[in-house]
C-alpha positions as CSV (number, residue, x, y, z in Angstrom):
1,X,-11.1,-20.1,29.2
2,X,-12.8,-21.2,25.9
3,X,-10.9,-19.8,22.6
4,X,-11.5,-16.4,20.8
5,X,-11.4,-15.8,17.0
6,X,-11.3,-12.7,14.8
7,X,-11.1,-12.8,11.1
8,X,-9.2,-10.4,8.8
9,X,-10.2,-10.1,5.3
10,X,-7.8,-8.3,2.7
11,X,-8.7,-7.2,-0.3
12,X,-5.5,-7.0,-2.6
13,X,-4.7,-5.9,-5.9
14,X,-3.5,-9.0,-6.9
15,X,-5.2,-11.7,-4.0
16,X,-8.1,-11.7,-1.5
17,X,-6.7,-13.5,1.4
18,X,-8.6,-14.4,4.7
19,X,-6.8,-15.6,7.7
20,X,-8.8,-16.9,11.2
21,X,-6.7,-15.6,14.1
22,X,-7.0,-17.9,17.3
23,X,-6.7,-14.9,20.1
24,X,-3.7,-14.0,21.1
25,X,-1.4,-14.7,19.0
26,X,-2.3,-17.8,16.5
27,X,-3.3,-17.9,12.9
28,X,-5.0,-21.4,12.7
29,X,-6.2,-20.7,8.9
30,X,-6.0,-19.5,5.5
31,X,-6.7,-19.0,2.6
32,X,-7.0,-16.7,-0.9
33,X,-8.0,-16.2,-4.0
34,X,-5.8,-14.3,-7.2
35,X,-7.5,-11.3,-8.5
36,X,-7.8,-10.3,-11.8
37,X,-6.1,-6.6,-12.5
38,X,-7.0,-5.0,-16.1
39,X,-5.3,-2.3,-17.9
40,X,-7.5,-1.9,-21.2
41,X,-5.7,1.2,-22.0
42,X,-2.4,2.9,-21.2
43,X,-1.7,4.5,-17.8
44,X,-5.2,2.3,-16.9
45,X,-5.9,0.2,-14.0
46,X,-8.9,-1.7,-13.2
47,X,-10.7,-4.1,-11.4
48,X,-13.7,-5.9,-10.5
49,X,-15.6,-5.3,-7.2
50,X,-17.7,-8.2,-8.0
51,X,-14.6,-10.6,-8.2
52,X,-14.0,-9.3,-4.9
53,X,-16.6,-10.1,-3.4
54,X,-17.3,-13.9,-5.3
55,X,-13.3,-14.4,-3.8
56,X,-13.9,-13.2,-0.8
57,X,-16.9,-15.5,0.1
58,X,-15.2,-18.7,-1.1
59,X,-11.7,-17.9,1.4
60,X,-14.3,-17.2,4.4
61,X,-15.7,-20.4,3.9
62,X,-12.6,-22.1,3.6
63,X,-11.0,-21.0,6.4
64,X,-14.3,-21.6,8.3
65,X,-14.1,-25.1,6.9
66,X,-10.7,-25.6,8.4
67,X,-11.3,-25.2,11.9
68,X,-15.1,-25.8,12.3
69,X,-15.4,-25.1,16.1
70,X,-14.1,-21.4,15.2
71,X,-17.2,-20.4,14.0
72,X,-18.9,-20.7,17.5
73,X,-16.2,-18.9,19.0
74,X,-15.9,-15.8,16.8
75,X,-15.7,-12.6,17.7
76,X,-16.2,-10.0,14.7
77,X,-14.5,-9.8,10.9
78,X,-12.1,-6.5,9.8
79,X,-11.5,-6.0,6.6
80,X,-8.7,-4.3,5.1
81,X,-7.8,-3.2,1.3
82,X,-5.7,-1.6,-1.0
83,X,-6.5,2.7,-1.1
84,X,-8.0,4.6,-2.2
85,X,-9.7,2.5,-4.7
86,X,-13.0,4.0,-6.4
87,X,-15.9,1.7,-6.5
88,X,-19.0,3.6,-7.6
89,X,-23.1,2.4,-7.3
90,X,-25.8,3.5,-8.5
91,X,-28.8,4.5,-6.1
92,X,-30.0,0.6,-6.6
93,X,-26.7,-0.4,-5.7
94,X,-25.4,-2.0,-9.0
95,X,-21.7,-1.5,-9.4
96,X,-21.6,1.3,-12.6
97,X,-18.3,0.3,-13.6
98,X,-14.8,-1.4,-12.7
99,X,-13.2,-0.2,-10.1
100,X,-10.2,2.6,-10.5
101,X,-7.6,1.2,-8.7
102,X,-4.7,3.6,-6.6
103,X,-2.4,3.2,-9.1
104,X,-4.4,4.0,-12.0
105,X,-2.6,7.0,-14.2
106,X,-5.3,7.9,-16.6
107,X,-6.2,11.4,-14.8
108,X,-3.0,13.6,-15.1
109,X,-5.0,16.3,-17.1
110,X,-7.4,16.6,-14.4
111,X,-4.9,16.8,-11.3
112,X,-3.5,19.9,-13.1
113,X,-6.8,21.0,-13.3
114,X,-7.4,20.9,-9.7
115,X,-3.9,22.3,-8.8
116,X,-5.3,25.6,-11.3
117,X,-8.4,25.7,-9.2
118,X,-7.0,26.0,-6.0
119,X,-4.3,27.0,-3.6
120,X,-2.1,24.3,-3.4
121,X,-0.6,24.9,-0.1
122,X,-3.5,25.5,1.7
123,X,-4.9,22.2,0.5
124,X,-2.1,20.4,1.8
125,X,-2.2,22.0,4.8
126,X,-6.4,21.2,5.3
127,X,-6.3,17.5,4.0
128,X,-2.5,16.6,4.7
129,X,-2.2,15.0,1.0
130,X,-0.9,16.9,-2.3
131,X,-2.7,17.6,-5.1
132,X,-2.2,14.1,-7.2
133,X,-3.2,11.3,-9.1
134,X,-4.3,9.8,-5.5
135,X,-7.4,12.0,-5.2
136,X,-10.9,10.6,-5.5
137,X,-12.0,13.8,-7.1
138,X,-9.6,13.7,-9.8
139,X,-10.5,10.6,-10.6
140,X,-14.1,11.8,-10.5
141,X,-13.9,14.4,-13.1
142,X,-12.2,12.1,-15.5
143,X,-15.2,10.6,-15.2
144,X,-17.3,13.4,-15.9
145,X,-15.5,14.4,-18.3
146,X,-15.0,10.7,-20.2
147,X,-17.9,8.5,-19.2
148,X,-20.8,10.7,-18.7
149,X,-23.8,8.6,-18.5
150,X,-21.5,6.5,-15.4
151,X,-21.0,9.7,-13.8
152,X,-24.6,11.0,-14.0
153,X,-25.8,7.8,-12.4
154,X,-23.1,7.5,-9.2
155,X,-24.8,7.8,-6.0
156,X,-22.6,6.2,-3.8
157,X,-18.2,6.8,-4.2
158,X,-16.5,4.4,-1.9
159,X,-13.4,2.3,-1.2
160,X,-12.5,-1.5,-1.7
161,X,-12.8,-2.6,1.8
162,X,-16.2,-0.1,2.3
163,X,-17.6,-1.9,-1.1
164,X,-17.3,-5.6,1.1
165,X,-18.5,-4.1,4.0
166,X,-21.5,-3.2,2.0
167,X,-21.7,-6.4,0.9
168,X,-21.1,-7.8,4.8
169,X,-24.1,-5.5,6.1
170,X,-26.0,-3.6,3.6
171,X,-24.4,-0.2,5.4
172,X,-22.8,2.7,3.0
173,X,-19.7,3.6,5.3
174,X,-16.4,4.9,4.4
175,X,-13.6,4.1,6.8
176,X,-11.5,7.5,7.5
177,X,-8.1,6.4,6.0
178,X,-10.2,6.4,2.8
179,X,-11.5,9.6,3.0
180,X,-8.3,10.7,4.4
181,X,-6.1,9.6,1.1
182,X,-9.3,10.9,-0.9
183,X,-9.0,14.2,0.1
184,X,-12.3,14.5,1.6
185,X,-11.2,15.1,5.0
186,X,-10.5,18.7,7.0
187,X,-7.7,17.7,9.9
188,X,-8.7,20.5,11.8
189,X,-12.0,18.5,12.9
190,X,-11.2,15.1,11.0
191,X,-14.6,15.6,9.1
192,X,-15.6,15.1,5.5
193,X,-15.9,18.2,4.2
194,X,-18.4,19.6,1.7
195,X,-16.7,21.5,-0.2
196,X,-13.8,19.0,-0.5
197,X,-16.3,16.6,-1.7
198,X,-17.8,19.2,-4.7
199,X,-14.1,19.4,-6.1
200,X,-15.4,16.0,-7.7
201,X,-18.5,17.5,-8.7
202,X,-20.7,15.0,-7.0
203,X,-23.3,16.2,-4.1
204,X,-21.7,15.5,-0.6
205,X,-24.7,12.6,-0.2
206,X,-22.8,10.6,-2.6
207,X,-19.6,10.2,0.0
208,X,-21.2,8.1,2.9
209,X,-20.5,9.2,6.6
210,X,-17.3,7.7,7.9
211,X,-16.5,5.2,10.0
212,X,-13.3,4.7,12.5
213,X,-10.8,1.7,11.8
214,X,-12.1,-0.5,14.9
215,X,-15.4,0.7,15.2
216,X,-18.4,-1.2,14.6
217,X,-19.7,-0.5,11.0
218,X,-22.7,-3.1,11.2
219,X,-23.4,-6.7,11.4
220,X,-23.5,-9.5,9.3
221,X,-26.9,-9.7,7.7
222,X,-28.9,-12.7,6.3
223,X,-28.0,-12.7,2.8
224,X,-24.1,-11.9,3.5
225,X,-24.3,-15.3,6.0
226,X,-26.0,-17.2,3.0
227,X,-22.8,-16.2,1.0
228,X,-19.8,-16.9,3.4
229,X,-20.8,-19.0,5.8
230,X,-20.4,-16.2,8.7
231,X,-22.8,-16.1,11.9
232,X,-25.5,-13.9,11.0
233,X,-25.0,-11.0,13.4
234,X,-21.7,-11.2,13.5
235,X,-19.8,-7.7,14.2
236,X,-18.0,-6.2,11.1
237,X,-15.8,-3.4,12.0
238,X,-14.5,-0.3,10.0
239,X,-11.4,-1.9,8.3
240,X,-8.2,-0.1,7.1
241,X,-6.2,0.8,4.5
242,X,-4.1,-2.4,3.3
243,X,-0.5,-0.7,4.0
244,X,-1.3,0.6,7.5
245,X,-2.9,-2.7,8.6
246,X,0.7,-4.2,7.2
247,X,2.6,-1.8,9.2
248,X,0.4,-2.5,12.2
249,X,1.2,-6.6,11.9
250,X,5.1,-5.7,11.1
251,X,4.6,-4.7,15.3
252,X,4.8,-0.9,14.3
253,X,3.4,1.0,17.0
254,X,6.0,3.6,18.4
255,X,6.9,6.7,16.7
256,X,10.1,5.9,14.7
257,X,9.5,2.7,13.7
258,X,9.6,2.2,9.7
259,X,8.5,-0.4,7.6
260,X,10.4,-0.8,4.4
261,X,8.4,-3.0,1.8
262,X,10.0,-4.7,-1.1
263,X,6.9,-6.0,-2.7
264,X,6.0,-5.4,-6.7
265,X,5.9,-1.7,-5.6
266,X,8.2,-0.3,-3.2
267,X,6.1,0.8,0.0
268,X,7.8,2.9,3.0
269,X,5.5,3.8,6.3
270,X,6.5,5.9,9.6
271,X,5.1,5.4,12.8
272,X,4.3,9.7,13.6
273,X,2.7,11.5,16.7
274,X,1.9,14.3,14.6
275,X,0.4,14.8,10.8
276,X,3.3,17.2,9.9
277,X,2.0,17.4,5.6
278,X,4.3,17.1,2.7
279,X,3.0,17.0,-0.3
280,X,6.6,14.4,-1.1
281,X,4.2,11.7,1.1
282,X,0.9,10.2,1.5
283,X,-0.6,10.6,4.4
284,X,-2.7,8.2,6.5
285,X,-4.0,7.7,10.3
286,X,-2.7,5.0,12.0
287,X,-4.8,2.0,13.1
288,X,-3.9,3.2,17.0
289,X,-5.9,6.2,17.2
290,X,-4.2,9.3,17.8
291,X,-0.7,8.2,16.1
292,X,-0.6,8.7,12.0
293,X,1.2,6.7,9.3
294,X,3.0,8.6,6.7
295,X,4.0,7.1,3.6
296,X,5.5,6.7,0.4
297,X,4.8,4.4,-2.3
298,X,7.7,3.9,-5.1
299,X,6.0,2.5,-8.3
300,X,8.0,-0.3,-9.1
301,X,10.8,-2.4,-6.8
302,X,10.0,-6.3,-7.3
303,X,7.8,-5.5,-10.3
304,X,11.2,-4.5,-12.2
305,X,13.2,-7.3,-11.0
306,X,10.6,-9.1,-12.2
307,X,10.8,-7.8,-15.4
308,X,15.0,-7.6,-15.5
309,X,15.1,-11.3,-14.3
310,X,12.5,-12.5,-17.6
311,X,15.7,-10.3,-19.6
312,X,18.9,-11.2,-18.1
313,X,18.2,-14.9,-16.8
314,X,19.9,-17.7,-18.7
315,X,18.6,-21.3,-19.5
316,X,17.8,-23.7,-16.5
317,X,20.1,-23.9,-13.8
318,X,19.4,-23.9,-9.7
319,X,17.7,-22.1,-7.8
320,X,15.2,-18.9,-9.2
321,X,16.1,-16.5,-11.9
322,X,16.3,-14.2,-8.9
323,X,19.0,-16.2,-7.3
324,X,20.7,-17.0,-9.4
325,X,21.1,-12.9,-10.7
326,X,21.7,-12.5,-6.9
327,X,24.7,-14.7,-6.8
328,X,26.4,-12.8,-10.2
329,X,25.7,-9.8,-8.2
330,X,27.1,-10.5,-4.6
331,X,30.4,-10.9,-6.8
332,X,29.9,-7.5,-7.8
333,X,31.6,-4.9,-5.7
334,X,29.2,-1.8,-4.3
335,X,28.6,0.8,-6.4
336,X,28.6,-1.9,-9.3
337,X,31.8,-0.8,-11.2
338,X,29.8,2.8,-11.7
339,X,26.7,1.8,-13.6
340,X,23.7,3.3,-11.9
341,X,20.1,3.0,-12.3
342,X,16.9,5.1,-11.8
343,X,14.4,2.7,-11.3
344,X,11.4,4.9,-12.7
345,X,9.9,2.1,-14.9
346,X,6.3,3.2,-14.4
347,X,7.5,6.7,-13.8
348,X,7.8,7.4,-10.0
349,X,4.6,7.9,-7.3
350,X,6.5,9.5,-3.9
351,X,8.8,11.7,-3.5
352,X,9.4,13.3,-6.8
353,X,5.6,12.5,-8.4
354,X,6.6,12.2,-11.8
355,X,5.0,10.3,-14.2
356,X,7.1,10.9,-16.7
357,X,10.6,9.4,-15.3
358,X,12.0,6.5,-16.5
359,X,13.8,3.5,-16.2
360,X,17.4,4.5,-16.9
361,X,20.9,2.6,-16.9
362,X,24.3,5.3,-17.3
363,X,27.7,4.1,-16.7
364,X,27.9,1.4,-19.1
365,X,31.1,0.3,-21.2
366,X,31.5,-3.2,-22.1
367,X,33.3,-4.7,-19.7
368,X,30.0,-5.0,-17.8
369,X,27.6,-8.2,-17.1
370,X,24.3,-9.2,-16.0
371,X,25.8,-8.8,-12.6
372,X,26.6,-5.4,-12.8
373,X,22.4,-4.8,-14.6
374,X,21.1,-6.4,-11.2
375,X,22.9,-5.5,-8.2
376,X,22.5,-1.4,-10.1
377,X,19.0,-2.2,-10.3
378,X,19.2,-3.7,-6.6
379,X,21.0,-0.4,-5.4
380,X,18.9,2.0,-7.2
381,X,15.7,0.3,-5.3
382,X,17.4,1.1,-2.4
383,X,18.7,4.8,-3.4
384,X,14.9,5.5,-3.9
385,X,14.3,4.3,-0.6
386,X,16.8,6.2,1.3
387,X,15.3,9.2,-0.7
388,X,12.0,8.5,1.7
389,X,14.1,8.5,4.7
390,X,15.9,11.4,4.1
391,X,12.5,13.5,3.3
392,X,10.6,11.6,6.3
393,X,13.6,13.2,8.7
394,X,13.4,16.8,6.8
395,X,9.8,16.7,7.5
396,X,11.1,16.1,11.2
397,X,9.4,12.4,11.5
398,X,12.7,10.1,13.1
399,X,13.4,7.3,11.8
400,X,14.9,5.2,14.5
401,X,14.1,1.4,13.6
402,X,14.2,-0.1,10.1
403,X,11.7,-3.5,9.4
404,X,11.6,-5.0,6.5
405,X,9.4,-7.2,4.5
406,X,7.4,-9.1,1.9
407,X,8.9,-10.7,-1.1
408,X,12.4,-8.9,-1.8
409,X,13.1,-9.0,1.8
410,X,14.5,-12.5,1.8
411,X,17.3,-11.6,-0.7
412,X,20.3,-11.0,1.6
413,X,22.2,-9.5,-0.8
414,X,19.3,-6.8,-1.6
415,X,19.0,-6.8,2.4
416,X,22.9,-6.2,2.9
417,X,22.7,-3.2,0.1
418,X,19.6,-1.6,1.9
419,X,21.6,-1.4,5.3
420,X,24.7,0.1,3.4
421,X,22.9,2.5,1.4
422,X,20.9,3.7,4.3
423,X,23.5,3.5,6.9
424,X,21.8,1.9,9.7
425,X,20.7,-1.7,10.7
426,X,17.8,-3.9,8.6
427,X,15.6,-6.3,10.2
428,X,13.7,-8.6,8.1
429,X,10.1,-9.9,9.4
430,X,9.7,-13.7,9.0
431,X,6.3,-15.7,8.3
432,X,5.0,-12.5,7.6
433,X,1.2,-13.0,6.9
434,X,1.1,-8.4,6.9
435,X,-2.3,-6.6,6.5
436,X,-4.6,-9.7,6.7
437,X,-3.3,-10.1,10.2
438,X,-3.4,-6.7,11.0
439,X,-7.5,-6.3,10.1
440,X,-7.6,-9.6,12.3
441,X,-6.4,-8.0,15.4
442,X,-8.2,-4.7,14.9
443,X,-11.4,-6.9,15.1
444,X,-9.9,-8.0,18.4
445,X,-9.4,-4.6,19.7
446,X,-13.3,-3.4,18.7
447,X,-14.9,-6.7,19.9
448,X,-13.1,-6.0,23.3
449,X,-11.0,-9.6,23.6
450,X,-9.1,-8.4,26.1
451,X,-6.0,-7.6,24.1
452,X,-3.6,-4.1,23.7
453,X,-2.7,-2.3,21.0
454,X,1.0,-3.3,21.8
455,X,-0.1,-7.3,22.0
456,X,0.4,-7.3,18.3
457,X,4.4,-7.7,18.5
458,X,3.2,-11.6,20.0
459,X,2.1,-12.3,16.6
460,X,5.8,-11.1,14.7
461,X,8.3,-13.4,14.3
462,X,11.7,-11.9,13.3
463,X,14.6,-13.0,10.8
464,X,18.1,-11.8,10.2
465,X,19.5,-8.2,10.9
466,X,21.7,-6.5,8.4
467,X,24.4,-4.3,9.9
468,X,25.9,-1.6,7.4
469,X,29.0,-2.1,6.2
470,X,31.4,0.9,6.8
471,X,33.4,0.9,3.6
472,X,30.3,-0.2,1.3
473,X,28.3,2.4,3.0
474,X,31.0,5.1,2.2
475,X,31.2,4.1,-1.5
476,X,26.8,4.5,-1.4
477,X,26.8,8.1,-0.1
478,X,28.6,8.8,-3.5
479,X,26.4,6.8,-5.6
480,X,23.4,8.1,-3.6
481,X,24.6,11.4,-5.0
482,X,25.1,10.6,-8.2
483,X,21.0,9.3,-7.8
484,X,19.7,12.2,-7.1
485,X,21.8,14.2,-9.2
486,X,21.0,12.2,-12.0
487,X,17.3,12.4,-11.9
488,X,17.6,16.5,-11.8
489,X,19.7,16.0,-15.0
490,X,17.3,13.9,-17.0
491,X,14.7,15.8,-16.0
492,X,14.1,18.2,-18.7
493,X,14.6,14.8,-20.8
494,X,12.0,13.0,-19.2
495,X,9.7,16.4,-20.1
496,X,10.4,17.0,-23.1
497,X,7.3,15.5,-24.7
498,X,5.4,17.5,-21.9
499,X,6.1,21.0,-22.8
């Protein structure tokens, strides 16, 4: 039987990679591009759709160039992308502005706004998300309200991986997990709703109809070919949220199964058979329909290491900064000689949605090191990640298998101090390509290549498991108490400039 290809497409914030998938379970390219993120003011977070789509046409040609009897063989394209991203056109289709990105903070006037407007509860309880910086239609009526001429000329308010679809096709879609996160969505018939829609005071034309993750959005047209060296026709299907195609390559695909993800921010996903809303989580379909993903995102884990290592490391010596902090620290015994650490750098996303934590160290005297700084900003990652777990289990989502991956994952003493904080066993994911590969596979699912849902796990390759340490994870229940407790003690601190 000749060979089958898919190609996934992500759209990151901070790379656009493509990777060609040789069907079942092969990746035989690729290839990416950085992006460039802009933060021109405070709290701000921008970029450019039209970078995008320039990287995104140079990685689809090279990893077309690298196996050149792919192209004949190809089945369809899925592209997946960071959420929910605003990219706005005008009716011409010119993009009116930089993209908003997810993280962007710049609209905290306007999501009290909204939370005046209307009944908090019930809103969480029609959409499945909370009122919070994550709406599209907050973001909106910043908009309206700061950049009027922009706002009077949007016709069309869609996502990253809907903006290169556009591009791919020349059809305005949204994929559902967009309009899901964007609050545009009424569970009770999984519809965009009008009236969600006019909370951003834009006419309901301006959202395009959606589209499902593996569904067929459109083909690749003429011009689109031209640009990335695709087969004109070529299927392009839905796409999906960057985070849930990531979860989906991790293998998740049974209700239980979590994916812990120690990249710059701290991402943690559940495999549910039911929506159950909190407005502590995000919440997002899963790529298998009929199964959802809910989800927190923590706003800084390896983007504060990052920042602690440029602080703490010393002159040249071997190995990375990180490693070499990671060695001071595995001589450092748990619960770091009592200094603890809130790791709210950039304030906090999920659970406690406050933008106005911070970064905090207590329990200092002098008799401490750069040891006792790292392996207390290690364990507070971690605190803040059993903090997930223990809301996903209020909200009555198990949490019966623990993955972990991306960057921070292949620190085993950060691995070791996640299994003892959270009491249960770790398993880190090796050669771990994540949501490219996921986008990849949906496009094998819609094209009909003969594969399952469940044929994923054939393309995850595991690493080392971490099994708690009894006495370690007795001395982290404490200091997990102490976290929490902490955090409700600063609090009036952290708001004081807010009342």
């Amino acid at each position: 039987m000749a060979a089958q290809h898919v190609i996934g497409l992500d759209i990151g914030t901070t790379s656009t990679v493509a990777v060609l998938l040789r069907l079942p379970d092969a990746v035989v390219a690729s290839a990416s591009r950085p992006v460039t993120l802009s933060s021109p003011h405070s709290g701000w977070a921008e970029e450019e759709p039209q970078e995008w789509w320039a990287n995104a046409c140079a990685v689809l040609r090279e990893v077309l160039a690298a196996v050149p009897e792919a192209r004949a063989s190809l089945r369809g394209i899925c592209v997946t992308g960071m959420l929910p991203a605003v990219v706005l056109l005008d009716e011409a289709g010119a993009v009116l502005r930089p993209a908003i990105q997810q993280s962007d903070g710049r609209c905290a006037r306007e999501v009290a706004e909204l939370a005046r407007e209307v009944d908090e509860t019930a809103f969480l309880r029609r959409t499945g998300n909370g009122i919070n910086q994550q709406l599209v239609a907050t973001k909106l009526r910043w908009l309206e309200r700061h950049e009027a001429d922009v706002f009077a000329r949007i016709a069309t308010v869609f996502g990253s991986y809907d903006f290169i679809n556009w591009r791919l096709t020349g059809e305005r879609r949204v994929e559902h997990n967009f309009a899901l996160e964007a609050g545009f969505i009424d569970l009770a018939d999984h519809r965009i709703a009008d009236d969600l829609v006019a909370l951003g005071h834009i006419p309901r034309a301006a959202v395009p109809d959606k589209v499902l993750t593996h569904e067929v959005l459109g083909s690749v047209d003429a011009a689109a070919a031209a640009a990335t060296g695709l087969p004109q026709g070529l299927p392009v299907f839905g796409g999906a949220a960057d985070h849930i195609a990531s979860a989906f390559a991790a293998g998740l695909v049974a209700p239980g199964e979590v994916l812990l993800k120690f990249g710059g921010a701290g991402d943690i996903i559940v495999v549910s058979d039911g929506a159950r809303p909190d407005p502590r989580l995000f919440l997002d379909y899963h790529l298998i329909p009929g199964l959802y993903a809910p989800n927190g995102c923590m706003a800084t884990s390896g983007s504060a290491l990052n920042w602690m290592a440029r602080l703490l490391a010393e002159g040249p010596g071997e190995g990375t900064p990180h490693a070499r902090l990671d060695a001071l620290a595995g001589t450092v015994p748990a619960g770091s000689d009592g200094v603890l650490c809130l790791p709210y750098f950039l304030g906090e996303k999920t659970p406690i949605h406050d933008p106005f934590a911070s970064g905090t160290f207590t329990g200092l005297s002098l008799s401490h090191g750069r040891g006792h700084f790292w392996r207390a900003m290690l364990e507070g990652i971690a605190y803040a990640f059993r903090h997930h777990l223990e809301v996903m289990r209020e909200i009555g989502h198990p949490t019966n298998r623990l993955l972990a991956s991306d960057g921070g994952s292949k620190s085993a003493v950060w691995m070791q101090i996640m299994a003892d904080v959270a009491g249960a066993p770790v398993q880190t994911l090796r050669d771990f390509y994540g949501s490219s590969v996921g986008a990849a596979f949906v496009a094998a699912i819609g094209s009909g290549a003969g594969v399952n849902w469940s044929d994923i796990g054939r393309l995850v390759s595991y690493g080392r498991t971490f099994e708690p340490h009894c006495v370690s994870a007795a001395t982290y229940d404490h200091g997990y108490a102490d976290f929490r407790g902490l955090y409700q003690t600063l609090h009036p601190f952290f708001h004081k400039s807010d009342t």
